[in-house]
C-alpha positions as CSV (number, residue, x, y, z in Angstrom):
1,X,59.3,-39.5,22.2
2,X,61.7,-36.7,23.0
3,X,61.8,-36.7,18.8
4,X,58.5,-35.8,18.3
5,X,58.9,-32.9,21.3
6,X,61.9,-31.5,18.6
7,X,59.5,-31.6,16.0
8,X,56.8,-29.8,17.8
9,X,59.2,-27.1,19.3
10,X,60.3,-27.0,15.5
11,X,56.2,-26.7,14.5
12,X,55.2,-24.9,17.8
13,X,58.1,-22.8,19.3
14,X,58.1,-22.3,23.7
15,X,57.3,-20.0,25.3
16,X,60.4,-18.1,25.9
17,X,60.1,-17.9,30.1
18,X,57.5,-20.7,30.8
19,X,55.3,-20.4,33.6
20,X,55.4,-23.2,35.9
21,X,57.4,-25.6,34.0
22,X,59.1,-27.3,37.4
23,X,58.1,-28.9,40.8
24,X,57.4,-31.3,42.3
25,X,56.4,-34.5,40.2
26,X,56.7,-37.1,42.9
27,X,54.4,-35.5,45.2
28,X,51.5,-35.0,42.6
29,X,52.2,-38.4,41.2
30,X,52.1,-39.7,44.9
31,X,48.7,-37.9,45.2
32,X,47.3,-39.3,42.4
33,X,49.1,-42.8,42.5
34,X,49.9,-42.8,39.6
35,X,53.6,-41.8,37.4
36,X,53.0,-39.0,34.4
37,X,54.2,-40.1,31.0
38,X,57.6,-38.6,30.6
39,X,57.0,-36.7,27.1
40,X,54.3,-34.6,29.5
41,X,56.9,-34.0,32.2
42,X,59.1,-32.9,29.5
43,X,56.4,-30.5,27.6
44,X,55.8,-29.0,30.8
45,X,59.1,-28.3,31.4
46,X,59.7,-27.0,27.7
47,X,56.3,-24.8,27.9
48,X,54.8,-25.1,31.3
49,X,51.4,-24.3,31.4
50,X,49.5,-22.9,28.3
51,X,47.2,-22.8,25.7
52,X,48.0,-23.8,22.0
53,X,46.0,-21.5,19.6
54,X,44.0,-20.2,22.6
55,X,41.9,-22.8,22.6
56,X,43.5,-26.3,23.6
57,X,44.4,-26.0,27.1
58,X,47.1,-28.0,28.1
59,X,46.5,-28.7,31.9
60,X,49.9,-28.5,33.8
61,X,49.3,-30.8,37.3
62,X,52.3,-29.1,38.7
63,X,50.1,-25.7,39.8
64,X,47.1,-27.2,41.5
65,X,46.2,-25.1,44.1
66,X,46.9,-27.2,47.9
67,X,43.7,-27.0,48.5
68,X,42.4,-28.7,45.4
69,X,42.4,-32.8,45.2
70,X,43.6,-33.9,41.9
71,X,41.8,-37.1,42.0
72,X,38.0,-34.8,43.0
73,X,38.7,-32.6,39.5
74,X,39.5,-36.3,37.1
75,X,36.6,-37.5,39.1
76,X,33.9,-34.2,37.9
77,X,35.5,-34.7,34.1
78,X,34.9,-38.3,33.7
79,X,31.6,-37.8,35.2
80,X,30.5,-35.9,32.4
81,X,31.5,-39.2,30.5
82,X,29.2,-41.4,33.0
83,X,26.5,-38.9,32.5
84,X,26.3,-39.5,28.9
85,X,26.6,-43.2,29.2
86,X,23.7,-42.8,31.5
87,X,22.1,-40.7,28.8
88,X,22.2,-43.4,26.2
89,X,25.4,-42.8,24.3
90,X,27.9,-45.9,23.9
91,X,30.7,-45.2,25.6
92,X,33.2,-47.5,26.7
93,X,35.3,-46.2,29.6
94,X,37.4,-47.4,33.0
95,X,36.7,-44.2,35.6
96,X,40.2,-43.3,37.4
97,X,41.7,-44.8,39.3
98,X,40.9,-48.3,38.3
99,X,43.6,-49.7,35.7
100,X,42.8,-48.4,32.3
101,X,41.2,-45.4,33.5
102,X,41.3,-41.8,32.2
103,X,43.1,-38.8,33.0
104,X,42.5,-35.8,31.6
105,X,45.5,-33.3,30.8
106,X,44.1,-30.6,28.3
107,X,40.7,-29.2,27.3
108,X,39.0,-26.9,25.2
109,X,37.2,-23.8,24.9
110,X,33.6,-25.9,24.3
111,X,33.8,-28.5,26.4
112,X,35.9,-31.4,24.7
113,X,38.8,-33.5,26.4
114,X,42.3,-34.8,26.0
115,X,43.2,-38.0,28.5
116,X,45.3,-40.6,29.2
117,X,43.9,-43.9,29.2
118,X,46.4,-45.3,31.9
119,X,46.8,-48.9,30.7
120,X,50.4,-50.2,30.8
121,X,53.9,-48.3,31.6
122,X,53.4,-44.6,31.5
123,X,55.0,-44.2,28.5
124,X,52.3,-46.5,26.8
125,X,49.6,-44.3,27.8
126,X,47.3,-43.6,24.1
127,X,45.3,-40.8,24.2
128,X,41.6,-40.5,24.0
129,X,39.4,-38.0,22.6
130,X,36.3,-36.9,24.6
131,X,34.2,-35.0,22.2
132,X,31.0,-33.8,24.0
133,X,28.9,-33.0,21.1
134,X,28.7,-36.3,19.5
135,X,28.7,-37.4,23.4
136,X,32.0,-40.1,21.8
137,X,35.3,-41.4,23.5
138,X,38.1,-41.8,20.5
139,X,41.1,-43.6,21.5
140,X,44.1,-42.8,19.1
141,X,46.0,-45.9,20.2
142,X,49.6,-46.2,20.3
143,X,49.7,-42.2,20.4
144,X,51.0,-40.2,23.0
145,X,50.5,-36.8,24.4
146,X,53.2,-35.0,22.7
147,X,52.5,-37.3,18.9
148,X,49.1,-36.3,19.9
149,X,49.8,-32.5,19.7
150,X,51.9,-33.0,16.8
151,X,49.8,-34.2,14.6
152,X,47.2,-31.7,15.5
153,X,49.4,-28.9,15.0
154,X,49.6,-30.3,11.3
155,X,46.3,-30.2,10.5
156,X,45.9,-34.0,11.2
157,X,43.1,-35.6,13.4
158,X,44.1,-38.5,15.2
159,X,40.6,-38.7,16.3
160,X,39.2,-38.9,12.6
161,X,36.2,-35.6,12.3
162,X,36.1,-35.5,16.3
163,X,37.3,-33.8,19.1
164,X,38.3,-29.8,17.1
165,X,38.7,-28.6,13.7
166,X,42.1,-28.8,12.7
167,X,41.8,-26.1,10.6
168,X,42.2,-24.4,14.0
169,X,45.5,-24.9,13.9
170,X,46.4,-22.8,10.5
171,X,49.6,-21.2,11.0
172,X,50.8,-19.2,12.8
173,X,50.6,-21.9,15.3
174,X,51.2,-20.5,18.6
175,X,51.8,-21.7,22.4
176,X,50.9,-18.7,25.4
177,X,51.1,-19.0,28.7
């Protein structure tokens, strides 16, 4: 894990003063009962919060306002995925907070998701795709947020022809706060 956040600083340099890339991880994670995956903790510590190519937004749980519950925001996301199940479309999803429920952690500019589906240790986590014009989950399974981003960043879908274009992510690759 903390090899494929080299190779991605390597692909996708930091931001050179990050904004927001500390706090205080036990209180969110108490919030939200739940512990982050480490290779997030350490992305947002390498890049804090950002956007890569302007478009993936990579949400950083650290700068929620106080006044904002965690848990209400996953709940109005995966609520998009309930109203498409309701709609007809097959997918198969746990809602947060049960085991094996999702998390979102990035999104993009039309309406697609990045989350964890929180089944096993933390560091187990896979990710899966929301893609909200085929109304589809995609589970990449055994990948992780930061393997995720990787392979992304090279132009290779871990979600098969959903979730973005990876031709998106044409170099210059960049990462801005």
């Amino acid at each position: 894990m903390a090899g494929e956040l080299e190779i991605l600083k390597q692909l996708v340099p930091p931001p050179e003063e990050p904004v927001c890339p500390d706090g205080d991880w036990r209180a969110i994670e108490a919030q939200l009962g739940i512990e982050f995956p480490g290779d997030y903790k350490r992305f947002i510590a390498d890049y804090g919060s950002g956007s890569l190519q302007s478009f993936l937004h990579i949400w950083n749980y650290l700068t929620l306002p106080a006044e904002q519950d965690p848990k209400e925001i996953i709940q109005q996301i995966t609520a998009e995925y309930e109203y498409d199940q309701a709609a007809g479309y097959e997918i198969d999803f746990v809602a947060y907070p049960e085991p094996g429920g999702l998390i979102p952690f990035a999104s993009t500019d039309d309406g697609n998701y990045l989350n964890w589906r929180t089944a096993g240790a933390p560091d187990d986590w896979s990710v899966v795709a929301y893609d909200c014009g085929s109304g589809q989950l995609i589970c990449a399974e055994s990948v992780g947020m930061v393997a995720c981003l990787c392979r992304l960043v090279q132009q290779e879908n871990p979600f098969g022809n959903a979730f973005c274009n990876v031709d998106s992510f044409s170099p210059p690759i960049t990462y801005r706060p």
